[in-house]
N, C-alpha and C positions, 0 to 999 in steps of 0.2 A: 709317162702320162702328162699330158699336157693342162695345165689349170688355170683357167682363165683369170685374167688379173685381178679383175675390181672384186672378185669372187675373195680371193687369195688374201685384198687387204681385208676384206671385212672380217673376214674368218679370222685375220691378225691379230685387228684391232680390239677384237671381243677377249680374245685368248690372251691377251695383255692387259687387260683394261685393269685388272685389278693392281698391276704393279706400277699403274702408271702415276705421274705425281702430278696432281690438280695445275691445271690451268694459272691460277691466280697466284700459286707457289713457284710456278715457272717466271711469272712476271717478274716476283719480289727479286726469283735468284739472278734474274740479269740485270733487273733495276743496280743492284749490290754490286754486278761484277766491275762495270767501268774503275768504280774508286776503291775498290777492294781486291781481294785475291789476286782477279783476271792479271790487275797491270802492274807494271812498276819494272827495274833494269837490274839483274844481276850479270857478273861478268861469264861470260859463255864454258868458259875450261869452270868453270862454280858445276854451273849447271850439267857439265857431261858427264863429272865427276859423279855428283848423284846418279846421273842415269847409269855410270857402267856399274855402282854398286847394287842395282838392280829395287831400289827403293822408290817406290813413287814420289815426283819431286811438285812444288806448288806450278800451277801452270804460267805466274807470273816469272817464275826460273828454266821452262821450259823453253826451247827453238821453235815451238808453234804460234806463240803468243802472237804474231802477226794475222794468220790463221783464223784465231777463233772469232772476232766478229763476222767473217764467212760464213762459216757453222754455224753458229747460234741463228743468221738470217736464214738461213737452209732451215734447221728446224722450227722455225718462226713460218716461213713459209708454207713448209709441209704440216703443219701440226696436226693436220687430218689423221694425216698417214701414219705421223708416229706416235705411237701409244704410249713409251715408256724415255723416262727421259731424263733418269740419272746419270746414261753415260753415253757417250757417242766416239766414235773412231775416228780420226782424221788418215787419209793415207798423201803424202805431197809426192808428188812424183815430178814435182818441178825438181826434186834430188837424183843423184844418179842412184842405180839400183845399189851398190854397195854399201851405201848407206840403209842406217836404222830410220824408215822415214813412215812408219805405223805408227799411230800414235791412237792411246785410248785415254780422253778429257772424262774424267769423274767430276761431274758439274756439281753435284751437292759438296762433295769433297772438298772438290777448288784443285786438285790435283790429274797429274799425267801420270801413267806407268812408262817406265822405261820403253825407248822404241825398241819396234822390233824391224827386222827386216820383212821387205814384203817385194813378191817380181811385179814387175809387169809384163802386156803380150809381147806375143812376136810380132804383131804386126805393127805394135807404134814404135818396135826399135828393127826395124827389119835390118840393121848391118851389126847387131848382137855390140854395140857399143855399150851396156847399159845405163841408156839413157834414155827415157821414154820422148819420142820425138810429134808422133801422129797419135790422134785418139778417133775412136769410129762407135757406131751403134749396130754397124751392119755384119748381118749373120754371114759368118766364113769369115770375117775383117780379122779376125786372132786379138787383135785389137784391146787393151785397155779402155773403158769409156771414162770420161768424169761427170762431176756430178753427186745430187744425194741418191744413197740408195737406202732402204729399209729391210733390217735383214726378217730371215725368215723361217723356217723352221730346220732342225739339224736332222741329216738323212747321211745312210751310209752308199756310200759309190765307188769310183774306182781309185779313189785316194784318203777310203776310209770316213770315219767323221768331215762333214762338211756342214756348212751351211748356208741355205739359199739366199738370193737378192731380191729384190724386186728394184730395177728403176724407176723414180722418181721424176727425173726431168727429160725433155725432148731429147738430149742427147745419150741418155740411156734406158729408156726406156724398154727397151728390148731385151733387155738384160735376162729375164727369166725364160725366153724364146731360144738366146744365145745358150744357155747353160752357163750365164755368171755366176761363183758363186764362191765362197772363201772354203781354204782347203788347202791343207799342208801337200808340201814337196820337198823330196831328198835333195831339191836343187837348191834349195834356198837352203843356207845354212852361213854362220862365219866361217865354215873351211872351205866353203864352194868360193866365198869371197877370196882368200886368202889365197885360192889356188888360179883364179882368173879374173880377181880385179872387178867382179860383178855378179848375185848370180843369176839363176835359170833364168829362162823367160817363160810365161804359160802362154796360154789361149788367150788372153783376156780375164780370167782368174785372178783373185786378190789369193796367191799362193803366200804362205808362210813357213817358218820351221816348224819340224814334225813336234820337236819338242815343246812350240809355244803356243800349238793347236788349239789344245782343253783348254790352254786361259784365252785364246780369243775366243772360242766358242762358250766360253762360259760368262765371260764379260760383255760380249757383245748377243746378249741372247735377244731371241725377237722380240721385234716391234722399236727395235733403235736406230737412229741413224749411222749410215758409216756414209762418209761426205770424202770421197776424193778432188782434189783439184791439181795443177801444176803452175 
């Protein structure tokens, strides 16, 4: 069934509204971030080391820290759109797919969870190098898009637990048209890495491992940004 968009945010934004954190609380928390948390240099093998022990690390020791000023204008922008706004997903796909390049910023926290892996389509790596090359909006494209999206409500389909998108900007906006939507696959895993150096590719799907599904769907529940870029 097909639901029409501007229908789909309002309905969002109501069904969130109470978990969402005041306007004026969002100013104070990025007013703080420039000379707190957000910034500062730790050395890189510091920070991966946290990440492989699977602990969430500050996001000033995190590889995204370039990143979050992106974000925060994305949901600065969008604020309409998004209702809730303790935590937002980064995905960089300016990384090759064998890398851990999902990332989930816990904005009240000041902290990253460890990355996880995540594919991208077939059609922006059409010679299965993985490396995301092309990005598109257009239905049949298989395509990754970037851009913010806002997620959306969890539905079961042909890859079990999922949950929906809605696009956000011109260039993905069609995202809920396409059938964008996050959703575990057997392809994505560290042995799929292990065995060819990249894994699967989807349709355009933010695909994850089966095993780290329920914490994105439970961390990135609706009404928050997930902000890809490259």
């Amino acid at each position: 069934m097909t639901m029409n968009r501007r229908h789909f945010l309002g309905a969002l934004a109501v069904s969130a509204a109470s978990l969402a954190l005041p306007r004026d609380g969002l100013q104070a928390q990025e007013a703080e971030l420039p000379g707190g948390t957000f910034w500062g240099t730790v050395p890189v093998a510091e920070a991966d080391a946290a990440s492989v022990q699977g602990a969430p690390i500050t996001i000033a020791r995190s590889g995204i820290l370039p990143l979050i000023p992106r974000a925060l204008a994305a949901l600065d922008q969008h604020g309409m759109a998004i209702a809730v706004r303790d935590r937002i997903g980064i995905v960089d796909f300016s990384q090759p797919s064998r890398e851990a390049r999902f990332h989930i910023v816990d904005l009240v926290g000041g902290t990253v969870s460890a990355p996880l892996l995540v594919a991208h389509g077939r059609g922006s790596d059409p010679a299965n190098r993985g490396i995301a090359e092309h990005f598109s909006n257009q239905v049949g494209s298989d395509a990754s898009s970037r851009g913010s999206f806002v997620t959306g409500e969890v539905y079961y389909g042909k890859h079990g637990r999922s949950r929906r998108l809605v696009g956000l900007d011109p260039e993905n906006d069609r995202a809920m048209e396409r059938g964008i939507v996050i959703h575990a696959a057997s392809y994505v895993s560290p042995a799929v890495v292990a065995m060819q150096g990249r894994v699967g590719r989807s349709q355009g799907c933010f695909a994850v491992n089966p095993r780290e599904i329920t914490q994105v769907l439970e961390q990135l529940g609706p009404g928050r940004l997930l902000f890809a870029t490259s």
